[in-house]
N, C-alpha and C positions, 0 to 999 in steps of 0.2 A: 649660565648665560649662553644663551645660543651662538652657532656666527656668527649671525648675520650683525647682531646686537655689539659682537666683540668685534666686526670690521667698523661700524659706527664709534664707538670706542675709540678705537684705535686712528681713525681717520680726527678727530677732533682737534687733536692733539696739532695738528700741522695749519691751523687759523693764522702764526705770524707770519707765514710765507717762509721763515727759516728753514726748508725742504730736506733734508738730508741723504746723502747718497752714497748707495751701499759701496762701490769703487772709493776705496782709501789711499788711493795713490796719493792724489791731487792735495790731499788736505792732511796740516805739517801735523805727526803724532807726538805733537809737543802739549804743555801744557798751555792754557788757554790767555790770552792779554786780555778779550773783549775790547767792551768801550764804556767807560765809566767817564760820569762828569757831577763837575761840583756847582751848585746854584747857590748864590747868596743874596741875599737884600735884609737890609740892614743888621740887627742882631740873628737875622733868621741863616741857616745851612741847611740845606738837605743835599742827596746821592741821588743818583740817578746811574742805572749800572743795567745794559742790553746782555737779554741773558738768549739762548737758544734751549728750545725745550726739547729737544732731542740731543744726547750727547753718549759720548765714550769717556772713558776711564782717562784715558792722558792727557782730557782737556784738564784735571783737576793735577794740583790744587790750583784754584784761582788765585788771582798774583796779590801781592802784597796791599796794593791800593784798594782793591776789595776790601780783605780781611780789617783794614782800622775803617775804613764807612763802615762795615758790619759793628763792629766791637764801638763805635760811636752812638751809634743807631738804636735807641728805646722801640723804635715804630718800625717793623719791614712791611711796605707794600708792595703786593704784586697782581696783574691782571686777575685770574680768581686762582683757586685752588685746584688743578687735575685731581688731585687724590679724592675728593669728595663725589664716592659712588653714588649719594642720594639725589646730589644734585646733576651729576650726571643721568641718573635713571628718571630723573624726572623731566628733563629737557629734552633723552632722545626722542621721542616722541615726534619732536617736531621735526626732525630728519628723516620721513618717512612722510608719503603721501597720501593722504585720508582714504579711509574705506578700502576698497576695492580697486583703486587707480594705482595705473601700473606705469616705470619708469619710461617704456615705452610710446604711451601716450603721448607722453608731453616731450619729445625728439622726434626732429629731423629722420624720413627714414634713410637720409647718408648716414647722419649721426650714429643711429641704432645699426647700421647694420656693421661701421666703421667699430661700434665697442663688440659688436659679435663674434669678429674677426680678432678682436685680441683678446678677449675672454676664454672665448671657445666655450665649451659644455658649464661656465661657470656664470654667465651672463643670465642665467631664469634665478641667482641669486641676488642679483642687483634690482630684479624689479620693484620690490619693494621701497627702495631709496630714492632719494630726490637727488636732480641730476647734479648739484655741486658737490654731497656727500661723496657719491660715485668719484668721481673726480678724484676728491682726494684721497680717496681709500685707493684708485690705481697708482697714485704718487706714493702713497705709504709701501706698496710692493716692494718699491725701489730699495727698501731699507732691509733688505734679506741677511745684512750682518748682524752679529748676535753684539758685535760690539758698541752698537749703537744700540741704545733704548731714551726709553723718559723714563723711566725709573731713572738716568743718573742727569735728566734735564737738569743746567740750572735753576729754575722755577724750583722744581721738588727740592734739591739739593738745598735750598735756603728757607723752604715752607718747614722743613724736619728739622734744620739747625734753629729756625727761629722757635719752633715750639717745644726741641729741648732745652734752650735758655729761656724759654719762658719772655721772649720779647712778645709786645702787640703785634698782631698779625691782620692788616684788613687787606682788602680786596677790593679793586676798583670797579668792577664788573660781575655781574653772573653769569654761569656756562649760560643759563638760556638768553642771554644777550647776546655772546659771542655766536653760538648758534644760528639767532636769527640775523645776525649778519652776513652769516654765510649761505643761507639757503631762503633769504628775501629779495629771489633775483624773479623776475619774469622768465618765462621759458624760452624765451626768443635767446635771453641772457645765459640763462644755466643750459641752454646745448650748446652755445659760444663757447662755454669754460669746459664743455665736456668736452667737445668736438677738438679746441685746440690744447686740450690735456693729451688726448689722446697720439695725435699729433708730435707733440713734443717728448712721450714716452717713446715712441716710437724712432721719431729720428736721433733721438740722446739726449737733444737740447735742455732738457727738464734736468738731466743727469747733470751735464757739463757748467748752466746756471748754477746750477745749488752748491758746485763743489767749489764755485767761485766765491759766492757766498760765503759759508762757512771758512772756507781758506782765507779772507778777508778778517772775519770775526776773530779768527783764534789768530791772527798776527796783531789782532787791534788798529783795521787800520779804515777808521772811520770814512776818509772820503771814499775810500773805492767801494764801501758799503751804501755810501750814496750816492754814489754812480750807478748802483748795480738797481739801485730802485727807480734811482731815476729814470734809468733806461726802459725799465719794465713798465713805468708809466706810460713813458712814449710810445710805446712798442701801437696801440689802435686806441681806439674811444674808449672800447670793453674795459681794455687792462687800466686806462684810466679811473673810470667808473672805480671798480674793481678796489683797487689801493687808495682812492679815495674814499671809500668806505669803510675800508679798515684800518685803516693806518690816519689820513689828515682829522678825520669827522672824528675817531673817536680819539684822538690827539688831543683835541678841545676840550671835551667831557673827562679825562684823565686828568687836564693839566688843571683844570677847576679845583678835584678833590684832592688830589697832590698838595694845590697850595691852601686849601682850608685847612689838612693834616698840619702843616706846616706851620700858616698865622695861631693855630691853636696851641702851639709852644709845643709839639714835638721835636724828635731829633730823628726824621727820616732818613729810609734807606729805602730806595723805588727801585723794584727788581721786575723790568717790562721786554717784551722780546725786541731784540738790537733793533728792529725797523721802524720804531718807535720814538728813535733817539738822533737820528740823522738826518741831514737834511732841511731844506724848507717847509716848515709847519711839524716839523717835528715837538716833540715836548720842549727839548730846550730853549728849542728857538721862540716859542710860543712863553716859556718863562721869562725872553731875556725882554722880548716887547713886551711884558709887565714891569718888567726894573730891576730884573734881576741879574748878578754879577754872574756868567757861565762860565766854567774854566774845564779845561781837559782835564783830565788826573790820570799819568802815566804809569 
């Protein structure tokens, strides 16, 4: 696989906004709380448990309340499978700009010349990319420790468990759905996300965000996790737009197949990234204006 193909790769991975930051200070080297909650209406239960796809070793083992949702749980859902090379090589495709056109076209020449200056001699490697891919492949840099990967995501971590128990395994989504989420931006939009990536790599902001983030998740401590969205929605229009496409619009379509799994008499356990799960129009919430009973599970 070339680079260019293994930065594409590698940038995918980072669609829930859960960003990770290679400074370990900030964020406790404990093992992990998350945020798991319980949904009920009438004979029916299912989990619902905010995972981060990028992780370290001393987030694990996950706490107790995990572990009986899992061991309840015939059915694990989760947004789709990272491990499925096939379908990753068949979606990246769409992360790259047809023919001949090059990332430069379609930027600002501040833009273009703003990623020149932090590139430097590595910038005639991004031409090929479209300008959100870019983005978050400059975000993935961030991640230079070794003690971070997705190989120990929870996603992966309960896609391997669930298929050595031989539980059901579905998926709410395809990579090439997630994908076109990410890169069905107008260009006026995708050098916005470039422009103020770059931006935010540069003055720390991106760094100092994400370690807020995840220090939130591995304490389990829901609301400052929806504060911390909150804010980022408010932050302009874009970052609106933005988190309402990933996060409320596909919240909808999620909490649809969630509960068909569920009227169908399984015993689910939904394993979706934490930004997913807080908040107004989050899944939950979107559960409980159906009828259903939500409860934290500490």
């Amino acid at each position: 696989m070339s680079p260019v193909w293994q930065t594409i790769r590698r940038s995918f991975v980072l669609l829930t906004f859960l960003w990770l930051s290679a400074a370990q200070a900030a964020v406790p080297d404990t093992p992990a709380k998350g945020v798991l909650f319980k949904a009920q209406s009438g004979d029916k239960t299912l989990y619902l448990f905010g995972s981060v796809h990028l992780a370290r070793e001393s987030f694990y083992p996950l706490p107790d309340s995990f572990e009986q949702a899992y061991r309840t749980a015939d059915t694990i859902v989760v947004e789709t499978d990272p491990s499925d090379t096939q379908a990753m090589m068949q979606a990246a495709p769409m992360m790259v700009y047809p023919g001949n056109e090059k990332l430069e076209q379609h930027l600002r020449p501040a833009t273009w010349k703003k990623l020149q200056q932090h590139t430097g001699g590595q910038t005639a490697g991004f031409q090929m990319m479209r300008a959100p891919v870019v983005a978050t492949a400059l975000i993935s840099q961030l991640f230079s420790s070794d003690q971070y990967s997705a190989a120990q995501g929870i996603d992966l971590f309960v896609i391997r468990r669930a298929r050595e128990d031989k539980k059901d395994l579905q998926q709410l989504e395809t990579m090439a759905f997630q994908i076109q989420q990410l890169v069905d931006l107008s260009d006026a939009e995708a050098d916005a996300m470039l422009s103020q990536t770059l931006d935010s790599v540069r003055d720390g902001s991106a760094k100092r965000e994400t370690e807020q983030l995840l220090t939130a998740w591995v304490r389990g401590d829901e609301q400052k996790l929806a504060q911390i969205f909150a804010a980022s929605a408010a932050r302009d229009a874009g970052s609106r737009k933005m988190l309402k496409r990933l996060l409320d619009d596909r919240n909808v379509t999620m909490t649809e197949k969630i509960e068909q799994l569920v009227q169908s008499g399984r015993q689910v356990l939904v394993v979706v990234g934490a930004g997913h799960l807080v908040g107004a129009r989050s899944i939950p919430d979107l559960l409980r204006q159906r009828g259903y009973r939500i409860t934290r599970v500490k």
